[in-house]
Backbone bond lengths (Angstrom), bond angles and torsions (degrees), N, CA, C in turn:
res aa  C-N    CA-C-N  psi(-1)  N-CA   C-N-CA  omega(-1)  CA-C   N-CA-C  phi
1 X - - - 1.447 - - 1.517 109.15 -
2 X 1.518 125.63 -132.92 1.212 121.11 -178.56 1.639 109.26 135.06
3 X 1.233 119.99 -2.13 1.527 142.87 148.23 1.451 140.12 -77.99
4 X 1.516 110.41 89.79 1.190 93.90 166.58 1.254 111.66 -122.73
5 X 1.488 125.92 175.00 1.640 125.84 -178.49 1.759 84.58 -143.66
6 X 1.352 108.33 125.99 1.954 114.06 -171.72 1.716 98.21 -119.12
7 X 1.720 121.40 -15.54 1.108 108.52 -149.71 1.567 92.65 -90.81
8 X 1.094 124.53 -28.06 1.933 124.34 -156.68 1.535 96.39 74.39
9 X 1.229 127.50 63.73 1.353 138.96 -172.80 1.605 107.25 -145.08
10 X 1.362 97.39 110.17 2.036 86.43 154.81 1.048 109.80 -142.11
11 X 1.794 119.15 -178.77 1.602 126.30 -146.68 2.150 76.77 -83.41
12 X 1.623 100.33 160.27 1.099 99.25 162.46 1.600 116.04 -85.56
13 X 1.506 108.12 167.35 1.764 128.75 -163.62 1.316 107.11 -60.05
14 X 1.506 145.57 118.32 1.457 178.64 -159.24 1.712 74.43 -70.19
15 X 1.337 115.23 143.36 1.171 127.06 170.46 1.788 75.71 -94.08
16 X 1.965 77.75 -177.31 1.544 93.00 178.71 1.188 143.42 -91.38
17 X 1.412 92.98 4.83 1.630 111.33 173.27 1.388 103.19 -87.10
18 X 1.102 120.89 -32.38 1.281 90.62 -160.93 1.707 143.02 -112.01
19 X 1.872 68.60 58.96 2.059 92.23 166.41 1.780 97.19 -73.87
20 X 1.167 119.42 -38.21 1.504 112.58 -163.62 1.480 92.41 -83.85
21 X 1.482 125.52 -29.81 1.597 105.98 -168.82 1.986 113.25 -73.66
22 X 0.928 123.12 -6.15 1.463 131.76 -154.65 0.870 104.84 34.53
23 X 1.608 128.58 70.36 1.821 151.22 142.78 1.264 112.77 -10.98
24 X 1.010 155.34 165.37 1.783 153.46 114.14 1.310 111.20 -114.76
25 X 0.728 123.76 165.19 1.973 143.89 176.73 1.072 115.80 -76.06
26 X 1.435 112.97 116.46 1.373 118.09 168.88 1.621 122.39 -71.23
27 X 1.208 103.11 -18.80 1.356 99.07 -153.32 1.846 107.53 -58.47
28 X 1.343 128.47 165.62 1.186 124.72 -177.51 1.809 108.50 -100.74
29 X 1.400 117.30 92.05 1.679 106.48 -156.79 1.237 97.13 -116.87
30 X 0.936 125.11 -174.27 2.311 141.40 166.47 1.127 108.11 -136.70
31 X 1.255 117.72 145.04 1.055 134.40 152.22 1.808 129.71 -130.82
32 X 0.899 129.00 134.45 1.482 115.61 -144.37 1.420 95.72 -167.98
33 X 1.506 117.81 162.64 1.557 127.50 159.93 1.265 111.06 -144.36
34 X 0.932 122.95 128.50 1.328 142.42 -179.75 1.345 128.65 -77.16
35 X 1.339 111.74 -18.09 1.698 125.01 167.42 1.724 108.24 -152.27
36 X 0.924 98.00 -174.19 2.027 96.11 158.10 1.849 84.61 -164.01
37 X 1.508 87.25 159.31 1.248 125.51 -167.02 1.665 120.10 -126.61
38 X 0.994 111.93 128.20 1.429 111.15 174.65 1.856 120.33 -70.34
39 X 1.342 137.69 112.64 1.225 129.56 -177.23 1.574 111.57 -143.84
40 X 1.447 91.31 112.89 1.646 89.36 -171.52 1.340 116.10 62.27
41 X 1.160 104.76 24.91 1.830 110.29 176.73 1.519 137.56 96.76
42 X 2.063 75.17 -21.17 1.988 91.22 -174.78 1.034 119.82 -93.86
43 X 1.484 150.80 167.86 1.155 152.71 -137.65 2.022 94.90 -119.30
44 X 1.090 126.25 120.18 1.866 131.20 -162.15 1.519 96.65 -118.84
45 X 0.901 140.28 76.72 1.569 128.16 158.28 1.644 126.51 -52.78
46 X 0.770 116.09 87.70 1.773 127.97 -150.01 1.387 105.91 -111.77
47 X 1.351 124.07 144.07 1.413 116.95 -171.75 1.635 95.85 -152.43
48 X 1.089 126.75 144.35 1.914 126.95 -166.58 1.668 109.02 -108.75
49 X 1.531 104.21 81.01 1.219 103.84 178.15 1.359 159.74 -1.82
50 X 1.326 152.90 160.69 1.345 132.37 156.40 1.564 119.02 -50.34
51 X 1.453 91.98 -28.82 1.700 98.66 169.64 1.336 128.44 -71.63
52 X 1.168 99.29 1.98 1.559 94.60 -163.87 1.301 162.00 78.52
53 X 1.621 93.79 -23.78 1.137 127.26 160.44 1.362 131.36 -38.60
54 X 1.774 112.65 130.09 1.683 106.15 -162.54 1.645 94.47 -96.55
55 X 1.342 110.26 140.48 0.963 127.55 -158.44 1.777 103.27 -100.45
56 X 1.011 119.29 -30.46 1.773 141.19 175.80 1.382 90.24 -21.03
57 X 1.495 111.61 148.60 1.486 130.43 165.12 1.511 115.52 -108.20
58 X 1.982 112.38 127.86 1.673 86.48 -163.73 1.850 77.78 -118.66
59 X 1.608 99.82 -179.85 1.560 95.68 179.46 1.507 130.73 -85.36
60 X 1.313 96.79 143.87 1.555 112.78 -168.29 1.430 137.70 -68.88
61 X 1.569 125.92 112.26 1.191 110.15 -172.20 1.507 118.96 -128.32
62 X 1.246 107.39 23.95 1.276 121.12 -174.52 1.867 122.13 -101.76
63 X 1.668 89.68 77.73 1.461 115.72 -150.34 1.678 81.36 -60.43
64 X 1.578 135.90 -42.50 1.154 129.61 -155.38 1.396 113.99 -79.88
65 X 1.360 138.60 0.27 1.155 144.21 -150.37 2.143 97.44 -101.25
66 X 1.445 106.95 11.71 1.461 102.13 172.45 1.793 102.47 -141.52
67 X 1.155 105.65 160.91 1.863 100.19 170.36 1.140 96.30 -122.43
68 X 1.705 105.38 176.58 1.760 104.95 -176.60 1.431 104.73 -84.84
69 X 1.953 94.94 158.38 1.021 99.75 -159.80 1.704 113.32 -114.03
70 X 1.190 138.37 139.31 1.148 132.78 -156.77 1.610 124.66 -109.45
71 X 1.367 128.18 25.71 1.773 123.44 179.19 1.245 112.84 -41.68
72 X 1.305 136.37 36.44 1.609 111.61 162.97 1.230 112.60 -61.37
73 X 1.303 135.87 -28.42 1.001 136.31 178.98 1.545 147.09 -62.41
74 X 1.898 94.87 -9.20 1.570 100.62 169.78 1.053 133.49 -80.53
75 X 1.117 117.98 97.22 1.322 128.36 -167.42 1.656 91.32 -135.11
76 X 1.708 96.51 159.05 1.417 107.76 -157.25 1.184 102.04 -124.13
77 X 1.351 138.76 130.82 1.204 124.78 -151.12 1.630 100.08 -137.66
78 X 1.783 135.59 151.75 0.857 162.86 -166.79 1.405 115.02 -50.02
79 X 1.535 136.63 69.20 2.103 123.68 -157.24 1.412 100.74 -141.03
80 X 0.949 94.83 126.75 1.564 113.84 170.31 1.700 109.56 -66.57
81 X 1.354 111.55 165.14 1.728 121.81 -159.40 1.290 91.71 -130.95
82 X 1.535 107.73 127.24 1.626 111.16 13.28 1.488 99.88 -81.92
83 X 1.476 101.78 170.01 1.577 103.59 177.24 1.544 115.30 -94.05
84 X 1.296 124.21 120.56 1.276 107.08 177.15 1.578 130.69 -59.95
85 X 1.756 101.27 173.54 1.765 111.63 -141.77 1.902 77.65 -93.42
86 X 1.269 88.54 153.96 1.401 91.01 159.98 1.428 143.43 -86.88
87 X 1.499 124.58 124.63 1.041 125.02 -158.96 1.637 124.34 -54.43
88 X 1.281 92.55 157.07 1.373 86.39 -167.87 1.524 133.52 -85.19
89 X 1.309 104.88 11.97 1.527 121.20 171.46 1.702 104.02 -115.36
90 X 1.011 130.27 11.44 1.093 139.82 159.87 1.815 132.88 -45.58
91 X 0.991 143.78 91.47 1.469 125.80 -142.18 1.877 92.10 -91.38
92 X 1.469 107.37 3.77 1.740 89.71 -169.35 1.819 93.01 -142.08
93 X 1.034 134.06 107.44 1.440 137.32 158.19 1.481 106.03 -103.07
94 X 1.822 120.60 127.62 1.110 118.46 -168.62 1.507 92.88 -151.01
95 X 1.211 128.04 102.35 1.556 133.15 164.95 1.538 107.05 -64.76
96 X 1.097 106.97 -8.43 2.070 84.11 -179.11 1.381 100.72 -98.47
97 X 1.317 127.60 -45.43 1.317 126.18 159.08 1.112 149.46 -30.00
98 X 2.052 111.22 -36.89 1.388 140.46 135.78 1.497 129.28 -60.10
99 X 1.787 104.79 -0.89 1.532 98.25 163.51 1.302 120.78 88.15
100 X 1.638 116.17 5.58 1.402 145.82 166.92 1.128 130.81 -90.44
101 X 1.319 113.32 -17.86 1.326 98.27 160.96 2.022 130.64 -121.20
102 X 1.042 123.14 157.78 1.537 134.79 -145.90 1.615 97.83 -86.80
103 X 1.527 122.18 174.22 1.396 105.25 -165.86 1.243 86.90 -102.09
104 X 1.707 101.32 174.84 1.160 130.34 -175.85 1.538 119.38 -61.37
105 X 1.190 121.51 135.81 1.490 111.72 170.23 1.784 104.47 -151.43
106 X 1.338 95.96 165.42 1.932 124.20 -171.85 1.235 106.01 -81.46
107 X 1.208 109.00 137.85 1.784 124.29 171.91 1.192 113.83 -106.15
108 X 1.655 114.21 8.14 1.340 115.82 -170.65 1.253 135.27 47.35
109 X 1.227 119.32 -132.30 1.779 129.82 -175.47 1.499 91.26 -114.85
110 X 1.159 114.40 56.80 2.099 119.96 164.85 1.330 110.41 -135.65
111 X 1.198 130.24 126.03 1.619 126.25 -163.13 1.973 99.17 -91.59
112 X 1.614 93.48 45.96 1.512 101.21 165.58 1.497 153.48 -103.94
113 X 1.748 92.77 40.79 1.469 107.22 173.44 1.503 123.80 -38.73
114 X 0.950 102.33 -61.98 1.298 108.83 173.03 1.276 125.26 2.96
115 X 2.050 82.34 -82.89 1.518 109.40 -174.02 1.771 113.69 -58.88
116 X 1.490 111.02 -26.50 1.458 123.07 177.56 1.512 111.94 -69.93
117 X 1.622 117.43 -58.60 1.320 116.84 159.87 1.161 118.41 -36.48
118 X 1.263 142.96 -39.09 1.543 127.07 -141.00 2.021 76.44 -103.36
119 X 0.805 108.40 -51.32 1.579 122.16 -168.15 1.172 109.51 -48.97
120 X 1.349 133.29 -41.49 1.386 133.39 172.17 1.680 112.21 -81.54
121 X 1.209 120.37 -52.13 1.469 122.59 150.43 1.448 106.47 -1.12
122 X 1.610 98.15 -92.61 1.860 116.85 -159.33 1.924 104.55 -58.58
123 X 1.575 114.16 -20.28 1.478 138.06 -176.53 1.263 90.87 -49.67
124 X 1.498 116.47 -74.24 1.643 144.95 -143.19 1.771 96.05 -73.58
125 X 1.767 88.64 -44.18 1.741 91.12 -160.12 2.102 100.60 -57.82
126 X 1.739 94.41 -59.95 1.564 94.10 -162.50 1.334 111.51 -64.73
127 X 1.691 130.26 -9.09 1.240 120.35 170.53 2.138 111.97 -75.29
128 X 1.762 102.56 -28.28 1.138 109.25 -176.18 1.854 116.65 -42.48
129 X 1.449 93.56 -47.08 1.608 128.47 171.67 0.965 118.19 -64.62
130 X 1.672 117.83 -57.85 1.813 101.93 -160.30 1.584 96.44 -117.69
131 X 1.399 132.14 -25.74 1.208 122.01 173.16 1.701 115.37 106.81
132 X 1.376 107.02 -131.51 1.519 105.08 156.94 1.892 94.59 60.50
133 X 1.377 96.71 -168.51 1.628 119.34 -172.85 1.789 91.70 -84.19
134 X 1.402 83.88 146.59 1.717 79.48 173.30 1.432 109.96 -97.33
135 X 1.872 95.89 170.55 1.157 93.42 -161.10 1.317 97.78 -105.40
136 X 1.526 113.05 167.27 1.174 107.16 -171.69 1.732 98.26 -144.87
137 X 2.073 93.87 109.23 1.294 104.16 -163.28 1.240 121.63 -86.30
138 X 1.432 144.66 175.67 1.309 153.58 172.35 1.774 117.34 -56.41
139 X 0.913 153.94 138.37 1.412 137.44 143.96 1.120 98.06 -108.68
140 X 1.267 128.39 -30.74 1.628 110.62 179.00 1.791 118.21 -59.82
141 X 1.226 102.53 2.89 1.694 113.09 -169.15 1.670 90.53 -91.94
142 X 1.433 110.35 -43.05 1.589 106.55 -173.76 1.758 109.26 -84.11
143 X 1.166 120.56 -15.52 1.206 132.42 172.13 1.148 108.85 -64.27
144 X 1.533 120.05 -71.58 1.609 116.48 177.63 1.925 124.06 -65.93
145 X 1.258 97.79 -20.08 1.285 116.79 -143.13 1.897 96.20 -100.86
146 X 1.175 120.70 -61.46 1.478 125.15 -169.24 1.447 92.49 -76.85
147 X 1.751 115.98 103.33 1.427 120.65 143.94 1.409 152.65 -56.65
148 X 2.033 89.14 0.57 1.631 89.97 177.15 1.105 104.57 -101.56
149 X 1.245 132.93 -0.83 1.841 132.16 163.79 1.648 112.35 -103.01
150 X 1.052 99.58 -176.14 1.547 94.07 -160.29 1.621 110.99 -125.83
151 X 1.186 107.94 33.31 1.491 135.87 157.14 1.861 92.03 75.37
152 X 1.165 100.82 -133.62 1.764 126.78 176.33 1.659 99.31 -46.19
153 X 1.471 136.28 -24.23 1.174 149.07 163.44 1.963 132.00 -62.31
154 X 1.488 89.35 -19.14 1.449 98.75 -178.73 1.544 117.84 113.98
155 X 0.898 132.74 141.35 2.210 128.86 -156.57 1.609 99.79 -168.43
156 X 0.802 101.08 173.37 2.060 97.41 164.74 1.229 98.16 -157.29
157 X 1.519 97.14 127.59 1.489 127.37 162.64 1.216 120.96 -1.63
158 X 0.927 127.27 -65.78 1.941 121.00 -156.65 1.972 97.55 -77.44
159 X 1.405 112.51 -21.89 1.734 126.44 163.52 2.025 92.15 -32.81
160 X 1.558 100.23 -83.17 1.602 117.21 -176.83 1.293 100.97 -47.87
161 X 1.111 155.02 -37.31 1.797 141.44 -164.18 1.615 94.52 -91.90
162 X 1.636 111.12 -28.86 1.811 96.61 172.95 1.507 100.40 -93.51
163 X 1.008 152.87 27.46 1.381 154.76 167.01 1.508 92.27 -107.31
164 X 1.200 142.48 -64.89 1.360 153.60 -153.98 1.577 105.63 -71.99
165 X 1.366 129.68 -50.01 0.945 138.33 177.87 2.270 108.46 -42.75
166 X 1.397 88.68 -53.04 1.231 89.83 -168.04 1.623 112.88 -82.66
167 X 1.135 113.64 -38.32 1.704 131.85 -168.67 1.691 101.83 -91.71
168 X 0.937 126.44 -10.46 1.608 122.57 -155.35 1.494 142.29 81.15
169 X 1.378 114.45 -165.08 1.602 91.67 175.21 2.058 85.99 -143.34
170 X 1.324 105.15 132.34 1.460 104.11 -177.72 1.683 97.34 -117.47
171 X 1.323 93.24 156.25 1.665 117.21 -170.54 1.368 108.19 -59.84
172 X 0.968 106.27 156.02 1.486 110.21 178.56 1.563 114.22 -86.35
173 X 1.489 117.85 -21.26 1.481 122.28 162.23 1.893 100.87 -69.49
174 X 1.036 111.79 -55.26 1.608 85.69 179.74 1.553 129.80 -95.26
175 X 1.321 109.85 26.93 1.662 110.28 154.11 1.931 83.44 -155.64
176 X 1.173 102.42 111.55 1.707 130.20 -174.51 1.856 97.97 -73.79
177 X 1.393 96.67 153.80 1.708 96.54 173.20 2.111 104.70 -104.03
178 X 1.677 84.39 116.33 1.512 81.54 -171.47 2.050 96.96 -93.57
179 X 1.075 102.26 -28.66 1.692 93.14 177.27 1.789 116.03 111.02
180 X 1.224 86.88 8.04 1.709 113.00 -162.25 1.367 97.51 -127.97
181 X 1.605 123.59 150.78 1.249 114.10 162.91 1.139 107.45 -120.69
182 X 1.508 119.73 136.75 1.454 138.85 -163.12 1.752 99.98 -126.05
183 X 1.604 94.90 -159.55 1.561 108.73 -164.26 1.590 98.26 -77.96
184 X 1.082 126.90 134.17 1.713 113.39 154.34 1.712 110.16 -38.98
185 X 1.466 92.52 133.29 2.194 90.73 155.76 1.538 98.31 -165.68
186 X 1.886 88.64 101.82 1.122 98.63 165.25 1.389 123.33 -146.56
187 X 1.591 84.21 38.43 1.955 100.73 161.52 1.267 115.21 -65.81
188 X 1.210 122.94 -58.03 1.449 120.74 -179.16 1.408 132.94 -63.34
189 X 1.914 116.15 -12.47 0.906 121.45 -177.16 1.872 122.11 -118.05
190 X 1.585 86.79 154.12 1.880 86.68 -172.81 1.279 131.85 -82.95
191 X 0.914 136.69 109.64 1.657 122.85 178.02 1.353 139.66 -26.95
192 X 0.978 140.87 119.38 1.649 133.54 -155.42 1.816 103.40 -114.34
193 X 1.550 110.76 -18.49 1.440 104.91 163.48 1.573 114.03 -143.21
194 X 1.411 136.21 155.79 1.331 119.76 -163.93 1.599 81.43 -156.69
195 X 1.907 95.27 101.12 1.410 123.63 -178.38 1.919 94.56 -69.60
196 X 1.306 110.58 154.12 1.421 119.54 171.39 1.540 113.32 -126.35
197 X 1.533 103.20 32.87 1.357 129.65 162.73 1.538 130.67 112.64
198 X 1.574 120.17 -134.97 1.469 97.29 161.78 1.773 107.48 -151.83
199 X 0.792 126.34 -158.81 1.516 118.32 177.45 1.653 90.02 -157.67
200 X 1.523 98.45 132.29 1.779 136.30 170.97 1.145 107.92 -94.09
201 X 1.675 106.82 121.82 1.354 139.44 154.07 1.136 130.48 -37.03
202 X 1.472 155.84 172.44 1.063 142.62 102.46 1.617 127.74 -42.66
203 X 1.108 145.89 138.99 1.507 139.97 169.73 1.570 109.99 -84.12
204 X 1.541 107.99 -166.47 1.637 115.75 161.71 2.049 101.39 54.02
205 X 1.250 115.24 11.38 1.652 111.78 -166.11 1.730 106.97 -145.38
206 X 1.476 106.41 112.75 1.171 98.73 168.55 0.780 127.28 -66.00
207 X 1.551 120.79 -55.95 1.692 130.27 161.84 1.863 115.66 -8.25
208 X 1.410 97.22 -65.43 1.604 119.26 -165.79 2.085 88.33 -58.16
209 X 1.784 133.27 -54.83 0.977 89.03 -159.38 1.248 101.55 -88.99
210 X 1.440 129.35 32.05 1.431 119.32 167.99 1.534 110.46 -97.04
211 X 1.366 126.38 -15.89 1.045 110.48 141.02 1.315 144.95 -90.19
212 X 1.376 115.86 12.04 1.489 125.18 145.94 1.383 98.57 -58.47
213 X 1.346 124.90 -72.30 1.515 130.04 -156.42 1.586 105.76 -45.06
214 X 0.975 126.72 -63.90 1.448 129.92 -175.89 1.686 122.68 -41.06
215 X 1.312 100.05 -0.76 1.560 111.89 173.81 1.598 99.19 -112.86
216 X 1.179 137.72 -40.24 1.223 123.62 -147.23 1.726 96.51 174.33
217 X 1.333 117.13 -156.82 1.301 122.84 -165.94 1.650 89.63 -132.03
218 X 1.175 130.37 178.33 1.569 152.96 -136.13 1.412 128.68 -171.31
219 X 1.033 105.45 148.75 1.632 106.71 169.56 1.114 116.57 -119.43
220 X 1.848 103.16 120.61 1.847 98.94 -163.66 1.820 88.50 -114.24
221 X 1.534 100.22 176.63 2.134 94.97 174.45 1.721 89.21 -135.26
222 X 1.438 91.32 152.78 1.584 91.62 -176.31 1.136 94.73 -153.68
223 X 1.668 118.48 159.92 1.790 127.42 170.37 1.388 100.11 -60.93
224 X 1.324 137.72 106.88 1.348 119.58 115.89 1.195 168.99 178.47
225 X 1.846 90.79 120.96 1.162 123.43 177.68 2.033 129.15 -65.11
226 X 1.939 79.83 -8.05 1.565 113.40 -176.44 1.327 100.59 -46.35
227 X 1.612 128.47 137.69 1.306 117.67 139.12 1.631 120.82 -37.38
228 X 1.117 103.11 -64.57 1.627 117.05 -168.46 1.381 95.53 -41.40
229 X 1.445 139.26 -56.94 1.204 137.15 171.74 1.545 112.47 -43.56
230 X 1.236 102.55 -87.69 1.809 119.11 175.12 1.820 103.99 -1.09
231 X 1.323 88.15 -51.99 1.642 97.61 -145.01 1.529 112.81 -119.56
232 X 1.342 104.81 39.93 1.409 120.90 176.14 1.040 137.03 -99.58
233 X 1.221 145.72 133.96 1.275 154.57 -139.83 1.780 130.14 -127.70
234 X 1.597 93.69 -65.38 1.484 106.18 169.12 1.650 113.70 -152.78
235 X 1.032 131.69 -158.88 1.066 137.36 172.20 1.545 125.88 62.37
236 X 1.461 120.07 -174.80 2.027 100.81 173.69 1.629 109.39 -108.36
237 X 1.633 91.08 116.32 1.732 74.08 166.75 1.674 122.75 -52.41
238 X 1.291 123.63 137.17 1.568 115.68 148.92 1.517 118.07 -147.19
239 X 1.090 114.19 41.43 1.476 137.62 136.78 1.526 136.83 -130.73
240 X 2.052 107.60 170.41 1.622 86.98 150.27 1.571 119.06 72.65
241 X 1.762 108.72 -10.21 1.263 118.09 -168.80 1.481 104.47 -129.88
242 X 1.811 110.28 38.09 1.869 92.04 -161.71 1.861 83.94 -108.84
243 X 1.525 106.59 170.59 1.306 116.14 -157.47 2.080 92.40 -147.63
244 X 0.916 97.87 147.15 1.520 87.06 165.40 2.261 103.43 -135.09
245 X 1.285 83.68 32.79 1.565 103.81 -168.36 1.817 105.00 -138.35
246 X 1.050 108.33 161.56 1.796 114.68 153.77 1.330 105.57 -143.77
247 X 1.437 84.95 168.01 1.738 109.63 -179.92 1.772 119.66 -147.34
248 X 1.443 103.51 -14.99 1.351 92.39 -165.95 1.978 98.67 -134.91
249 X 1.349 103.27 171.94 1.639 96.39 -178.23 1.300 94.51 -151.45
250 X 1.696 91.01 130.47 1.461 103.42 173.50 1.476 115.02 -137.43
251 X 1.666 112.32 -149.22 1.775 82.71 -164.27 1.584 87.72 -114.38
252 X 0.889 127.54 -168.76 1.603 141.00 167.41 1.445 114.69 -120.36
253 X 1.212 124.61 117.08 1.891 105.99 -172.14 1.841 93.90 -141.72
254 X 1.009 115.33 49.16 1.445 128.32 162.46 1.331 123.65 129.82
255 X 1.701 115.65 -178.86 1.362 94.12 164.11 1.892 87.36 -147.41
256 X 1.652 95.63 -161.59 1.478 83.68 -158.46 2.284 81.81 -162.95
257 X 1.284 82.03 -170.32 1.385 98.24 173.34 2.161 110.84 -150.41
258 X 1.438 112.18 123.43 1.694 113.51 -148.25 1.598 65.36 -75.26
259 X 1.655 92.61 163.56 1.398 113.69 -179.61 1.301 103.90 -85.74
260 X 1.603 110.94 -45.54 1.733 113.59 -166.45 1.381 100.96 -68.61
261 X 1.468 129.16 -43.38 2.099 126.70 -170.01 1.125 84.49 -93.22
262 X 1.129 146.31 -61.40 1.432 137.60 -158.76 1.625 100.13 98.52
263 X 1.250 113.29 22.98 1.507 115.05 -171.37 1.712 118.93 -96.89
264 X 1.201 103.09 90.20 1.939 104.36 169.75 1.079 119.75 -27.40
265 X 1.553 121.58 139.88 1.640 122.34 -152.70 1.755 80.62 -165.72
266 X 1.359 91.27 145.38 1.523 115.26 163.84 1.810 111.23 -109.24
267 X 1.344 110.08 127.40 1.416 103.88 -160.02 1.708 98.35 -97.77
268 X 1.560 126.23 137.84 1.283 128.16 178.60 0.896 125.15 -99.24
269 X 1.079 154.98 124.11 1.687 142.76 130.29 1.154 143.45 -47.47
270 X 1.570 133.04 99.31 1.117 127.48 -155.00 1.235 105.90 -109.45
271 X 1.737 115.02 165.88 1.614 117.31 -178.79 1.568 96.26 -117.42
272 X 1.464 122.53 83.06 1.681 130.80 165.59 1.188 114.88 -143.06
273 X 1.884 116.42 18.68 1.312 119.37 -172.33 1.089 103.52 74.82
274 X 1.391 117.25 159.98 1.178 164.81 -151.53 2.143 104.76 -88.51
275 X 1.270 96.68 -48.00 1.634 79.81 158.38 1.228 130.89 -114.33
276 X 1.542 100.82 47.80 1.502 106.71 161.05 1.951 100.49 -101.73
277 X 1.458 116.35 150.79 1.547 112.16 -179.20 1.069 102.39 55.65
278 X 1.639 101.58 -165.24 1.191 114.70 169.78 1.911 137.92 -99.68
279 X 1.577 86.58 93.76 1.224 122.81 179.55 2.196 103.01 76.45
280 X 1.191 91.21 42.46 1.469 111.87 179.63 1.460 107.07 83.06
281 X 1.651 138.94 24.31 1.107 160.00 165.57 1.269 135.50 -65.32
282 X 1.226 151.52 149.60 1.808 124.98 123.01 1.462 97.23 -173.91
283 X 1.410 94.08 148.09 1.169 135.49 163.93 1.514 156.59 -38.21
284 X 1.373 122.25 58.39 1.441 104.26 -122.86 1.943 92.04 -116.41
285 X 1.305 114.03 125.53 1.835 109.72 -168.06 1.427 106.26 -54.49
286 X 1.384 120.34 161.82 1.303 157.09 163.93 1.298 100.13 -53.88
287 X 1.462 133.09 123.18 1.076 123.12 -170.04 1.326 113.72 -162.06
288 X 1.681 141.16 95.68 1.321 121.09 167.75 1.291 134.67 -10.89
289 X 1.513 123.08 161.70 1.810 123.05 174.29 1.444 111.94 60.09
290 X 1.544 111.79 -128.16 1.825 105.06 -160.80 1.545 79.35 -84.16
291 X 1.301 149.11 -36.42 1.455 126.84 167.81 2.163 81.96 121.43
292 X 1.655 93.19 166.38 1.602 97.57 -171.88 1.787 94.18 -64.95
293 X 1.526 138.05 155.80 1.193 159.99 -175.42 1.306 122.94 43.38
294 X 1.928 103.13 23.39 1.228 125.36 -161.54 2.032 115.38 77.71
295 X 0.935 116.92 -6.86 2.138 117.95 -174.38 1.494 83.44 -12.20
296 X 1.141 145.23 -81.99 1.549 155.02 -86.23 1.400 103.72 -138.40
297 X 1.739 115.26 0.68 1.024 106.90 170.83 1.641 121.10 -81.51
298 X 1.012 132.43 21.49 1.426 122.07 -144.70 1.860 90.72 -178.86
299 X 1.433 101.85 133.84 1.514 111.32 168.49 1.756 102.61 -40.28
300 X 1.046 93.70 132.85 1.732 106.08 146.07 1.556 116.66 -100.05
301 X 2.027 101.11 142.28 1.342 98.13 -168.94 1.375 109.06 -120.61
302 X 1.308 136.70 147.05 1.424 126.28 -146.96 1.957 81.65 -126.78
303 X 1.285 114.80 109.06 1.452 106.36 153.40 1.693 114.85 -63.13
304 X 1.655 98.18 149.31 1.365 102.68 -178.45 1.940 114.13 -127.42
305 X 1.553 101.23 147.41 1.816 88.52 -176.61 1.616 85.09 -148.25
């Protein structure tokens, strides 16, 4: 992970213009972890609120808290670039399915979601647009490099899209992810993508990140420290998973409705590898307020190219 929010503070609600303005948040927030923890193998950046609240993960037995889950449907289909947005009466927008988004990969023992979220985001977005081979960007560039997060310590996303915007975005073959945070060095090297910023969501609204989604993919933050999270497999969560906190950031790359429940789900992308969930995945329902594992608590941020 590498997310925390301690204050009960968020940026106020994005009027509605300003998907075209590429907005950012004023608000003055932190995010930080104070230790990390080993759980189930994955790396937890956890921090014990003003509330007080124990944050500990105990074991999970709440086999009913997911339904089955149904992807026959990913299949990738034949579109010229840019690819169009999905319509807006549409009950299923899914960028990984359309062949947009990049594979899954590990952040290891570095509480640097963040830098992974924002990275797969801007991945999904500039292939959404220009097509071609995808690219496959640095986080160790936003790790060492973005001074308003706190590298292997915890940062938030839209930090890296205003770092990126100005400095560039370099490959991940020529500044490697060591898992450590070191000195920035990226005098010697060239930029391989050059974001032109990002555009802010509304929070608290499913609606709102489904119309983020219909342009591109996102960076949402959610609790979890959840069993139900931890220890997930297939299907949609829609219980058992509510948070009135976050800790972790991942990407958002569609949503859908399961064929067998018929239950609306926002589909995630996570950075714990590929055999964590499903196939580094999951599923999490449509849900008023901070949304199931919190999705909806927290702006979503849409890189832009």
């Amino acid at each position: 992970m590498g997310i925390h929010h301690d204050k009960g503070e968020r940026p106020e609600q994005v009027p509605e213009h300003a998907e075209s303005g590429l907005a950012q948040t004023s608000a003055s927030v932190q995010f930080d972890a104070d230790y990390t923890e080993e759980v189930n193998g994955y790396t937890v950046g956890v921090k014990i609120g003003e509330s007080g609240s124990n944050n500990n993960v105990v074991p999970d037995d709440s086999s009913n808290d997911v339904v089955p889950d149904d992807s026959s449907n990913d299949v990738v289909p034949d579109e010229s670039f840019p690819l169009t947005p999905c319509s807006e009466t549409a009950t299923t927008c899914d960028w990984k399915a359309r062949g947009a988004v990049s594979p899954v990969v590990s952040q290891g023992g570095c509480g640097s979601c963040w830098a992974f979220a924002a990275a797969a985001s801007a991945e999904a977005n500039y292939y959404i647009k220009h097509g071609g081979n995808f690219l496959d960007l640095s986080e160790q560039q936003s790790v060492d490099c973005v001074t308003a997060s706190n590298g292997c310590g915890g940062g938030h996303s839209n930090y890296a899209f205003d770092y990126h915007k100005t400095a560039g975005w370099v490959s991940e073959a020529d500044y490697p992810y060591s898992g450590t945070q070191g000195t920035c060095q990226t005098a010697s090297k060239t930029a391989t993508a050059n974001p032109i910023g990002h555009t802010v969501f509304n929070y608290e609204s499913p609606d709102e990140l489904k119309r983020a989604l219909r342009q591109g993919t996102t960076t949402v933050y959610i609790w979890a420290s959840d069993p139900v999270f931890m220890q997930y497999t297939s299907g949609v969560v829609t219980s058992d998973c509510t948070s009135n906190d976050i800790n972790h950031a991942v990407t958002a790359v569609g949503y859908g409705v399961d064929a067998g429940t018929n239950t609306p789900y926002f589909l995630l992308k996570n950075s714990w590898g590929s055999n964590w969930g499903a196939n580094g995945y999951i599923k999490v329902g449509q849900a008023p307020g901070n949304g199931v594992c919190g999705v909806t608590y927290w702006n979503p941020f849409r890189a832009e190219f």
